[in-house]
RODO-2510 file (C-alpha; in nm, 4 decimals, decimal comma):
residues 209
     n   res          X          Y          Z
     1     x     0,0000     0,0000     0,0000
     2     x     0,1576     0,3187    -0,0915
     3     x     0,2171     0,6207     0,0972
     4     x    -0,0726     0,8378     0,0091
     5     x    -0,3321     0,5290    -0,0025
     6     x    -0,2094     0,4834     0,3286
     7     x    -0,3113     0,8253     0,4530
     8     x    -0,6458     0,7653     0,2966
     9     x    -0,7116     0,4771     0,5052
    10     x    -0,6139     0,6615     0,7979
    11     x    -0,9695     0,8912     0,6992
    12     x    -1,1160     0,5611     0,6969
    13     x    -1,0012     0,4651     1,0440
    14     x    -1,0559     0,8027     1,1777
    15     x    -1,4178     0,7556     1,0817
    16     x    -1,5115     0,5413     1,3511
    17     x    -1,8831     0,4901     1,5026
    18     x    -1,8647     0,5896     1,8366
    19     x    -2,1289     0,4735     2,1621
    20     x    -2,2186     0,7027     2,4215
    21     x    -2,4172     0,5308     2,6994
    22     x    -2,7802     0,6000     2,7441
    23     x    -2,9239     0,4623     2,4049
    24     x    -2,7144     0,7718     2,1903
    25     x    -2,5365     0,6315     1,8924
    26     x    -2,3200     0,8651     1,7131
    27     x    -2,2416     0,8680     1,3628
    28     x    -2,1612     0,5306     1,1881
    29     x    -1,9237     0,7043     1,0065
    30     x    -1,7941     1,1230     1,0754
    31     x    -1,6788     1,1718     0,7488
    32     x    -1,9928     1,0260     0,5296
    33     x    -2,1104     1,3597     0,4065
    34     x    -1,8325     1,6397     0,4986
    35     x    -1,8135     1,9648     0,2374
    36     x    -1,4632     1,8401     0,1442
    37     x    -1,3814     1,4366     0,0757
    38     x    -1,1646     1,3040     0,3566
    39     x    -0,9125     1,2532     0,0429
    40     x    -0,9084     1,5617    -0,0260
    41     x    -0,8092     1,7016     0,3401
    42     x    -0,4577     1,7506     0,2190
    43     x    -0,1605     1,8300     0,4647
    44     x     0,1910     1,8750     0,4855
    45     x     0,3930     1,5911     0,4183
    46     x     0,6288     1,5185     0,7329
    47     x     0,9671     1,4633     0,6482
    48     x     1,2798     1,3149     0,8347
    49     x     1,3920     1,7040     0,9199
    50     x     0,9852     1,7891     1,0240
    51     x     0,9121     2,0541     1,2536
    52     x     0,6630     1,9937     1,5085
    53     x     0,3670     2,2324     1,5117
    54     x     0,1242     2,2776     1,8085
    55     x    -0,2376     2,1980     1,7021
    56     x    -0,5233     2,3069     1,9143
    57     x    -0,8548     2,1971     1,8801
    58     x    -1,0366     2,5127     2,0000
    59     x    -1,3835     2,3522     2,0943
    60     x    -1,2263     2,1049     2,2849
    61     x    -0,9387     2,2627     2,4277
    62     x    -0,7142     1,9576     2,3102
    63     x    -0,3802     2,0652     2,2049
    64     x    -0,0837     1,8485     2,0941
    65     x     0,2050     1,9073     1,8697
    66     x     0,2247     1,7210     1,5047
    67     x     0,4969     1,6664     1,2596
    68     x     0,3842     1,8983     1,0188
    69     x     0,1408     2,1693     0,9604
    70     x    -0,1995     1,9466     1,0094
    71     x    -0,5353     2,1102     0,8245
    72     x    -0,8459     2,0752     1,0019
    73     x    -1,1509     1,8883     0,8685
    74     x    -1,5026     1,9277     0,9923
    75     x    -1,7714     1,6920     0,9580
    76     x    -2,1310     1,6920     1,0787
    77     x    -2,3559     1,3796     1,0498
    78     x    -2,7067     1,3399     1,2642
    79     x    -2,6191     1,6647     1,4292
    80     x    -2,2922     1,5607     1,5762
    81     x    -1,9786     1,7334     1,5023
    82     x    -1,6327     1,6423     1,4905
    83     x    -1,3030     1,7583     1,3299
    84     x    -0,9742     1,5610     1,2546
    85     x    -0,6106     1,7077     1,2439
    86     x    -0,3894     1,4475     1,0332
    87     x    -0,0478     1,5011     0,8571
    88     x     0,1181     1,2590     0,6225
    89     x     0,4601     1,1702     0,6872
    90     x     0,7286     0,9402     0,4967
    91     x     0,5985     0,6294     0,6783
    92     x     0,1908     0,6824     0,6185
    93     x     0,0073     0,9431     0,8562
    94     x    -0,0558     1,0454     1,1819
    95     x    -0,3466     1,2318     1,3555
    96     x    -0,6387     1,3228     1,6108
    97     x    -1,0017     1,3618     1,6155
    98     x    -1,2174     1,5017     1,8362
    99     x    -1,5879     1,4037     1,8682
   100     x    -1,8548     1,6301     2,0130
   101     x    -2,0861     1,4681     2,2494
   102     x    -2,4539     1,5288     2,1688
   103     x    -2,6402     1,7282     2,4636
   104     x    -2,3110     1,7641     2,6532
   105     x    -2,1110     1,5133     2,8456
   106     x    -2,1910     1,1499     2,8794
   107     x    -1,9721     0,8319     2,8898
   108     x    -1,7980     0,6950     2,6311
   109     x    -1,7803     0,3664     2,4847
   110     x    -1,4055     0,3680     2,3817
   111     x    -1,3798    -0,0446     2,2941
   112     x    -1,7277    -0,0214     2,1353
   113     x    -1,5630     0,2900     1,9304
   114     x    -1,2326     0,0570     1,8409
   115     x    -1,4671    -0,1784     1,7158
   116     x    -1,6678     0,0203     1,4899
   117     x    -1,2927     0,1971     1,3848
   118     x    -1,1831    -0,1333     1,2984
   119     x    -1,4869    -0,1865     1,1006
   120     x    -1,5315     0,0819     0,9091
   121     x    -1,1620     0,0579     0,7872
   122     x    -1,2043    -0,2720     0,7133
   123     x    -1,5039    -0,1945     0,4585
   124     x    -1,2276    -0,0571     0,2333
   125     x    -1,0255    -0,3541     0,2597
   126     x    -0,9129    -0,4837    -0,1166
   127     x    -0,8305    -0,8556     0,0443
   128     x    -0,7833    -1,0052     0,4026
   129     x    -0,4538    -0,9263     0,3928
   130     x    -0,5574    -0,5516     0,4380
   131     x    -0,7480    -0,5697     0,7314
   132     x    -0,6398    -0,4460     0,9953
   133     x    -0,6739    -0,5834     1,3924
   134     x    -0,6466    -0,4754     1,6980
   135     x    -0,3766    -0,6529     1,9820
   136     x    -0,2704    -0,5549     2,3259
   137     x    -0,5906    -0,3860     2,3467
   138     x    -0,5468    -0,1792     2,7348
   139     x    -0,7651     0,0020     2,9638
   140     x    -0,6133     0,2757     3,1768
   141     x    -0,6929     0,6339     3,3044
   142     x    -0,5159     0,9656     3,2257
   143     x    -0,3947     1,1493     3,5547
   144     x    -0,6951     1,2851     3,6288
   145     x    -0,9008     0,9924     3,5885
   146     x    -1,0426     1,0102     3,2640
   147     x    -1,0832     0,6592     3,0825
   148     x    -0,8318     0,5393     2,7693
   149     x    -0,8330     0,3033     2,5278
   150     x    -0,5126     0,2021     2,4088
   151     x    -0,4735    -0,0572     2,0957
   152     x    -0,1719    -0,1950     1,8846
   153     x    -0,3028    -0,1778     1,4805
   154     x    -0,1632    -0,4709     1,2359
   155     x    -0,2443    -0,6095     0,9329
   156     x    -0,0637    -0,9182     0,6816
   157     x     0,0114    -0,6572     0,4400
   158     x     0,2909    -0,5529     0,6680
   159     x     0,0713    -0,2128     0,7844
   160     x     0,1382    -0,1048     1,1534
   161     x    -0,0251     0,1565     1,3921
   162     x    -0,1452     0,2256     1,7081
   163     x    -0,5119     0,4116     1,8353
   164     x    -0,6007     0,5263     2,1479
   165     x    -0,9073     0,6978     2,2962
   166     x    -0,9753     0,9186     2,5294
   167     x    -1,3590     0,9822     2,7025
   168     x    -1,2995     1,3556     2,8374
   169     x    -1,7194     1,3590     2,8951
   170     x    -1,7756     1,6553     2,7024
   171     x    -1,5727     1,4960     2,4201
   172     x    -1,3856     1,2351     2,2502
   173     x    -1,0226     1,2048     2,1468
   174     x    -0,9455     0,9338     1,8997
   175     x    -0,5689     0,9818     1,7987
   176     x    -0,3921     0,7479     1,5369
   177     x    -0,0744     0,6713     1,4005
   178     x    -0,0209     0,4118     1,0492
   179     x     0,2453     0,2791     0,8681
   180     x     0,4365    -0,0076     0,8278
   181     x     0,6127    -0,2231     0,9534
   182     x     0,9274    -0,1418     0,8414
   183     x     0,8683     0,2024     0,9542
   184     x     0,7860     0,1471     1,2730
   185     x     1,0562     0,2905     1,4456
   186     x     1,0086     0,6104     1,3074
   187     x     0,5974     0,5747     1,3458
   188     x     0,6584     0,5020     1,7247
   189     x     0,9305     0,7470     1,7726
   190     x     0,6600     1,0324     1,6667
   191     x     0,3652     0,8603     1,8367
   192     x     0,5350     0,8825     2,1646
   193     x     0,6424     1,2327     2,1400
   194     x     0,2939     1,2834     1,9953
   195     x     0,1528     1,1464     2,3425
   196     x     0,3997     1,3504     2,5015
   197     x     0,3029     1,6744     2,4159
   198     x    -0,0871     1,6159     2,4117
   199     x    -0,2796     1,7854     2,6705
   200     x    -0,5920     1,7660     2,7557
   201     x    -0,8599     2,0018     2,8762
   202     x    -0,7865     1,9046     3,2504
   203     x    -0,5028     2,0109     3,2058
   204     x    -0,3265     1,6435     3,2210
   205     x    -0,1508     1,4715     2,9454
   206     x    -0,2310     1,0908     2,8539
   207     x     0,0207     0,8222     2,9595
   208     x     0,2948     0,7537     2,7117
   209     x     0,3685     0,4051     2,5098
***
């Protein structure tokens, strides 16, 4: 899979269906009817001498820093809004979105939400050796509390990744990382300082790798 297929499929993933308890399903998929095609939510491509840019996500408050200069893309489906920050890089892509919960706060289903990821991602696949599984799938908290979702991405075409979500009540964070296997020094090397330098509303940052 080349590089910029690769980044498309990262839309795909990004496009998750995401469960809020209390009978509220979200969008089967946030990028079904946007203004712009997810494909055409071009960035900067990250290279080996990238500088990291600090990307806010003003609704939310979430900021982190990303290997590139990362274009927003908005997306409203069933009333529910969301907006993903991605960047291509040498290896495939890596990213955040942030999901708006409807009515204001609520809990997140965040395995329910890998799930559905998975799924949607997997719609796209060409052959079973595309689609892509989740391993080492991990519960945990932020600092203040706040329930993650932590997953290890693979696939027999030799793609590689790592998801993790984040329920912050008012919103969710799905951030994402995809390349290859041979690349996966370089796609963990930037996921960690991507985890690094995100910070959350409360003022916490997630737990690294």
């Amino acid at each position: 899979m080349t590089r910029p297929a690769r980044f498309r499929r990262l839309a795909l993933l990004a496009a998750s269906t995401t469960v809020i308890t209390g009978g509220v399903l979200l969008p089967t998929s946030a990028f079904a009817a946007p203004s712009t095609p997810p494909a055409a939510a071009t960035a900067a491509v990250a290279d080996a001498a990238a500088h990291w840019t600090q990307t806010t996500d003003d609704p939310s408050g979430v900021t982190a820093e990303l290997p590139g200069d990362a274009q927003m893309q908005k997306c409203t489906v069933n009333g529910i809004q969301g907006r993903a920050y991605q960047v291509a890089t040498d290896y495939g892509a890596i990213g955040f979105v942030v999901y708006d919960a409807p009515g204001g706060g609520g809990r997140w289903d965040l395995r329910g939400s890998l799930k559905n990821a998975l799924d949607n991602y997997n719609k796209g696949s060409r052959s079973a050796d595309e689609r892509l599984t989740a391993h080492d799938v991990r519960d945990s908290t932020t600092d203040a509390g706040q329930p993650v979702v932590d997953a290890a991405l693979s696939a027999r075409d030799g793609t590689a990744g790592h998801t993790r979500f984040v329920d912050l009540g008012d919103h969710m964070v799905q951030i994402l990382a995809i390349g290859t296997k041979d690349t996966r020094k370089t796609m963990d090397a930037d996921y960690r300082q991507f985890l690094s330098s995100l910070q959350l509303p409360s003022g916490t940052t997630t737990r690294s790798l």
